[in-house]
Backbone as CSV, one residue per row, in Angstrom:
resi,resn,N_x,N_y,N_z,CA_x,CA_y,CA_z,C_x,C_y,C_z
1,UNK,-178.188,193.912,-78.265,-178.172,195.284,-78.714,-176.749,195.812,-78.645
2,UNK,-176.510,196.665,-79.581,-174.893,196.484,-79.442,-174.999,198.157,-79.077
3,UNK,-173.705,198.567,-78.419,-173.602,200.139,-77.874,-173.405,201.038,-78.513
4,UNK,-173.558,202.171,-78.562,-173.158,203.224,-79.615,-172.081,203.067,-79.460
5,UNK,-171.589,203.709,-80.579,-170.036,204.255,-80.701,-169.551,205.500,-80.794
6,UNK,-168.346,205.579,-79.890,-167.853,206.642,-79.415,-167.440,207.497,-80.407
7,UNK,-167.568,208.166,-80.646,-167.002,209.457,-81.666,-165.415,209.689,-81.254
8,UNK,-165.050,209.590,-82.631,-163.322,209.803,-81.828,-163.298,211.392,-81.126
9,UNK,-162.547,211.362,-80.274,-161.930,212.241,-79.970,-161.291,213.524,-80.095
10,UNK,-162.205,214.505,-80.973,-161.374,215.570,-81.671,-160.093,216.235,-80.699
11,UNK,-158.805,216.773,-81.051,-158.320,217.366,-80.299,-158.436,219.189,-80.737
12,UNK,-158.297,219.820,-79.376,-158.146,221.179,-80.353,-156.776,221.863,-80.485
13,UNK,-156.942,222.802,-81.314,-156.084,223.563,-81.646,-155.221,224.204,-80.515
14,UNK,-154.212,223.810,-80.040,-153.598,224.529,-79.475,-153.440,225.842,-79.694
15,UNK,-153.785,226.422,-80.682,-154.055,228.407,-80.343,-155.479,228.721,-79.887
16,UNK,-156.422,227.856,-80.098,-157.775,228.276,-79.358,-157.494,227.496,-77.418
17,UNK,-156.679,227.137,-77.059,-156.837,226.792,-75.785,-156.294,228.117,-74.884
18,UNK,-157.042,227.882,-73.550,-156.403,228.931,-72.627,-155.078,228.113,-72.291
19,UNK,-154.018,229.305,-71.363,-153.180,228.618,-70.297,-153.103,227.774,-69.830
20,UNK,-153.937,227.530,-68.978,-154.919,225.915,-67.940,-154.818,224.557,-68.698
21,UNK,-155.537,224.847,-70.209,-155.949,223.889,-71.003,-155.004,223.199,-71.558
22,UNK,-153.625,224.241,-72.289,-152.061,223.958,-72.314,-151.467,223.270,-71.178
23,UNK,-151.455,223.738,-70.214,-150.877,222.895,-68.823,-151.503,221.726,-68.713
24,UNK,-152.942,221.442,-68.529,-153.086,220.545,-68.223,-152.840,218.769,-69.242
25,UNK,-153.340,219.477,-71.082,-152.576,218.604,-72.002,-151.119,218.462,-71.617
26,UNK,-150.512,219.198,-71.675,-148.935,218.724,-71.122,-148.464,218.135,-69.856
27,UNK,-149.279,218.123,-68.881,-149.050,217.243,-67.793,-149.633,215.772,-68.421
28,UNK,-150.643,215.982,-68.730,-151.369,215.007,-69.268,-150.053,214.193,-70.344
29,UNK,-150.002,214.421,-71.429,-149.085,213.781,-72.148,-147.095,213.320,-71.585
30,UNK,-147.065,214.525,-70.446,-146.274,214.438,-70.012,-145.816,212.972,-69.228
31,UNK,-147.478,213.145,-68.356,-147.870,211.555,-67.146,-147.573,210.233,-68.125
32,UNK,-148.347,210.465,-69.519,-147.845,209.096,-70.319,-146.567,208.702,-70.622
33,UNK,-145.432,209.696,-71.127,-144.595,209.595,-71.196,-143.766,209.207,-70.084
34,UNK,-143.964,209.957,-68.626,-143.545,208.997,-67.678,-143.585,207.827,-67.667
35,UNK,-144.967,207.248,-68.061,-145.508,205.903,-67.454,-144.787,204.628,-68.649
36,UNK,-144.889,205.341,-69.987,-144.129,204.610,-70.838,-142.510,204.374,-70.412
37,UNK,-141.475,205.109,-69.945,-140.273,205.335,-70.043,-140.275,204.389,-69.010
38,UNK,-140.661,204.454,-67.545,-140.971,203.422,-66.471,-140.922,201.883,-66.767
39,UNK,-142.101,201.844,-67.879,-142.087,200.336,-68.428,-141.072,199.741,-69.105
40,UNK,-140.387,200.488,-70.054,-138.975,200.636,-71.331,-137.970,200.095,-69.704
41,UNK,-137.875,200.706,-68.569,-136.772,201.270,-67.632,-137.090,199.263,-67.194
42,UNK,-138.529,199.181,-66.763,-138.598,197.748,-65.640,-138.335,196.494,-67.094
43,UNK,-138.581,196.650,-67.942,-138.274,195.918,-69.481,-136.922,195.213,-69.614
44,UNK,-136.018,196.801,-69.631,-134.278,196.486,-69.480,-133.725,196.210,-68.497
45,UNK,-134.283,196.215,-66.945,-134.001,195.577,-65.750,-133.882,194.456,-65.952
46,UNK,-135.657,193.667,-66.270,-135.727,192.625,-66.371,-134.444,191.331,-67.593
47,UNK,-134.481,192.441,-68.414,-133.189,191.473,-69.882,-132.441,191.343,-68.739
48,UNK,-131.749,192.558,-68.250,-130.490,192.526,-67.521,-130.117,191.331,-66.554
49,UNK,-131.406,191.303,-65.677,-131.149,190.134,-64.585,-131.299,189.067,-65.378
50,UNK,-131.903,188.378,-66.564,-131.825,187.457,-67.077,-130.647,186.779,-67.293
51,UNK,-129.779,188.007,-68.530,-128.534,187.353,-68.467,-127.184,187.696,-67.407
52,UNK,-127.500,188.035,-66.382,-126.810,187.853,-65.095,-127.032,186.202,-64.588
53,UNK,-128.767,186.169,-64.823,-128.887,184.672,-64.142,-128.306,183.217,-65.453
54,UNK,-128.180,183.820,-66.234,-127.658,182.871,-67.553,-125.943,182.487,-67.155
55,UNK,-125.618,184.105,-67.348,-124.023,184.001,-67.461,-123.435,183.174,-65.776
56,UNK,-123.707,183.698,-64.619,-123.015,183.935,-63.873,-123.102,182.307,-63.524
57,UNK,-121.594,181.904,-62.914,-121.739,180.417,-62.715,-121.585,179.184,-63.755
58,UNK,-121.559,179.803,-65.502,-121.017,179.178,-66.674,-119.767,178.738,-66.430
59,UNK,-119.231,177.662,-67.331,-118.104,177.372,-67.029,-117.820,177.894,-68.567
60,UNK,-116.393,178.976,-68.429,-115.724,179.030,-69.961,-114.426,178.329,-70.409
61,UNK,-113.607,178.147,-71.417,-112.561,178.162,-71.836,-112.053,179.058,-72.326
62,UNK,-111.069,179.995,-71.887,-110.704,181.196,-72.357,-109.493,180.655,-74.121
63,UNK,-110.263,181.270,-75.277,-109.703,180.843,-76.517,-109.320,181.903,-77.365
64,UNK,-108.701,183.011,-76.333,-107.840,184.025,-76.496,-106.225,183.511,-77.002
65,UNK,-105.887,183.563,-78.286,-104.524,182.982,-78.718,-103.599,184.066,-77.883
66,UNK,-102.430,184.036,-77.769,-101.354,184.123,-76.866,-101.734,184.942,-75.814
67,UNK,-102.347,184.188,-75.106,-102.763,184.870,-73.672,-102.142,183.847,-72.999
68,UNK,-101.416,184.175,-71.613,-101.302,183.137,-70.609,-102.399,181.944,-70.555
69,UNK,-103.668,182.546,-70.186,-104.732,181.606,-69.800,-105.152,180.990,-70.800
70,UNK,-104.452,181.125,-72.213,-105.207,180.459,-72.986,-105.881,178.763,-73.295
71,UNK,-106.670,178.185,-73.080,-107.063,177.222,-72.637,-107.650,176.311,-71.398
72,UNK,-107.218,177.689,-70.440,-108.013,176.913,-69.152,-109.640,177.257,-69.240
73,UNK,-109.714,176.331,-68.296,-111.566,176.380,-67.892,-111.692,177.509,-66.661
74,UNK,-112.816,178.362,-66.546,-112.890,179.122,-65.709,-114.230,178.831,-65.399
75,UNK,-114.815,180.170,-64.378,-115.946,180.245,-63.907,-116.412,181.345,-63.807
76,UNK,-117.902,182.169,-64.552,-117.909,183.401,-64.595,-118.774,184.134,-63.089
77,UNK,-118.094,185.106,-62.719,-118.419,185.304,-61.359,-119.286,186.530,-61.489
78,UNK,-119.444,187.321,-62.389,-119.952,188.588,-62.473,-119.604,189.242,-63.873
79,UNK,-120.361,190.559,-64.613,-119.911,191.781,-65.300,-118.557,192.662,-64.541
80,UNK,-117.966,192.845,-65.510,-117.014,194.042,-64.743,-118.069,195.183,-65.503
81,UNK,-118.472,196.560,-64.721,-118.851,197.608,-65.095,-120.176,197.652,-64.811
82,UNK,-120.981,198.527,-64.693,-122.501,198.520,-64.618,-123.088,198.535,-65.974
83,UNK,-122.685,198.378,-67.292,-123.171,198.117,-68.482,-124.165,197.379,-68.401
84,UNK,-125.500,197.878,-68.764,-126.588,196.501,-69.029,-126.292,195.924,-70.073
85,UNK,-125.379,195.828,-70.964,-124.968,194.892,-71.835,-123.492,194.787,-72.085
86,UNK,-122.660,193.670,-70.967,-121.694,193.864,-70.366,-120.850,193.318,-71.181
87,UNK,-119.948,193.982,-71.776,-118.801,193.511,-72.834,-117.616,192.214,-72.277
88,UNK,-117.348,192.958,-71.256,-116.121,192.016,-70.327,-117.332,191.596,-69.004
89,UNK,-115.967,190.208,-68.683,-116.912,189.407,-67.257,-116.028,188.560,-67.014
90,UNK,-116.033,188.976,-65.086,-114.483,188.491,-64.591,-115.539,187.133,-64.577
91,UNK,-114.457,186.155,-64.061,-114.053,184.965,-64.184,-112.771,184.456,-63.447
92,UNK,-113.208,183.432,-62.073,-112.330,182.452,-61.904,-111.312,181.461,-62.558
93,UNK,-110.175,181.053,-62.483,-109.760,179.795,-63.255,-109.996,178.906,-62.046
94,UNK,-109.452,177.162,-62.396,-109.467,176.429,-61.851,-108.462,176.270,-60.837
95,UNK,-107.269,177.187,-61.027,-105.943,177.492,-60.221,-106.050,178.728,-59.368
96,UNK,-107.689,179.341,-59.720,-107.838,180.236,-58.367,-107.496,181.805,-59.653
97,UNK,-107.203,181.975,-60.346,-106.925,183.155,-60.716,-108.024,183.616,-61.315
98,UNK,-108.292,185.088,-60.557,-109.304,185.594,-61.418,-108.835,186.962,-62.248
99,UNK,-109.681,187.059,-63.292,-109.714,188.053,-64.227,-110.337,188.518,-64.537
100,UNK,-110.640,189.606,-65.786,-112.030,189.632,-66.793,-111.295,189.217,-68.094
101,UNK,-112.218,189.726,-68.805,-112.135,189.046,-70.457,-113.406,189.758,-71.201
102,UNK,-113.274,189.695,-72.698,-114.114,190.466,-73.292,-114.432,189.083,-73.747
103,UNK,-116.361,189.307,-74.329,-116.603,188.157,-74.478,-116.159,187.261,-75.606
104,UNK,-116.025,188.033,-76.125,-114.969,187.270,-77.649,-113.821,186.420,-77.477
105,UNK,-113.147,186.838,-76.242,-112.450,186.081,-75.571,-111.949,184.517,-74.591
106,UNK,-113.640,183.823,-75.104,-113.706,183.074,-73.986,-115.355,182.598,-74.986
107,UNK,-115.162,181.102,-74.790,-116.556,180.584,-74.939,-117.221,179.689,-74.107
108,UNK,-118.326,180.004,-73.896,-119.750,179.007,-73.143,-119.052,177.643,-73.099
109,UNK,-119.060,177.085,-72.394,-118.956,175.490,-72.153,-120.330,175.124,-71.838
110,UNK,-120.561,173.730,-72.359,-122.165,173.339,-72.458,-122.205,173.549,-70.633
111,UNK,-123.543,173.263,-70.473,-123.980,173.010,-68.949,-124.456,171.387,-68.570
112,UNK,-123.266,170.939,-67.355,-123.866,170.114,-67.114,-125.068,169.546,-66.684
113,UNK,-126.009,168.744,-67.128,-127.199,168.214,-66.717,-126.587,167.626,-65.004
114,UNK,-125.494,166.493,-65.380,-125.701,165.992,-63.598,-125.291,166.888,-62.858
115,UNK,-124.722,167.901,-63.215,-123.773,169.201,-61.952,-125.458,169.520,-61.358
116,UNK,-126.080,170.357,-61.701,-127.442,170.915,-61.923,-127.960,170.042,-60.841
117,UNK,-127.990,168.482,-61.122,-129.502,167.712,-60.533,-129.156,167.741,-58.969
């Protein structure tokens, strides 16, 4: 036997509601909107730590033309800035010098499989 079905939901007119009825729709729609923005908020946390756990510990080659460093291998240690989508990211060299760099500045070196095992 299958269940009735619910009648949608009429809403009313916001000029036939009292005070109360206004307040309480607007807390009401208000609470969702909290609860949505919350999820959007733990969503972009989550990207964020992703590529923290991606980037940090890559090995780059900085392939910035007339830069001092141009050509060494580094190591990325962090974002400079609290940007959740971090433009620059300091980086060790192999001679100990650290810096930042914008990412255009510098590319991914594959990842070793035996470093890893």
């Amino acid at each position: 036997m299958s269940s009735p079905k619910k009648e949608p939901r009429k809403r009313k007119n916001p000029h036939d509601m009292s005070s109360e009825e206004l307040m309480k729709e607007i807390n009401k729609l208000n609470s969702l909107l909290q609860d949505k923005l919350k999820i959007e908020r733990d969503t972009d946390e989550e990207e964020y730590q992703a590529l923290l756990r991606k980037m940090i510990g890559r090995k780059i080659r900085i392939t910035l033309k007339d830069d001092p460093l141009y050509g060494m291998e580094a190591v990325i240690t962090g974002p400079r800035g609290k940007s959740k989508k971090p433009m620059y990211w300091w980086f060790r060299t192999t001679t100990g010098i650290e810096a930042y760099k914008a990412k255009t500045s510098f590319k991914l070196l594959p990842i070793d499989e035996e470093e890893e095992a």
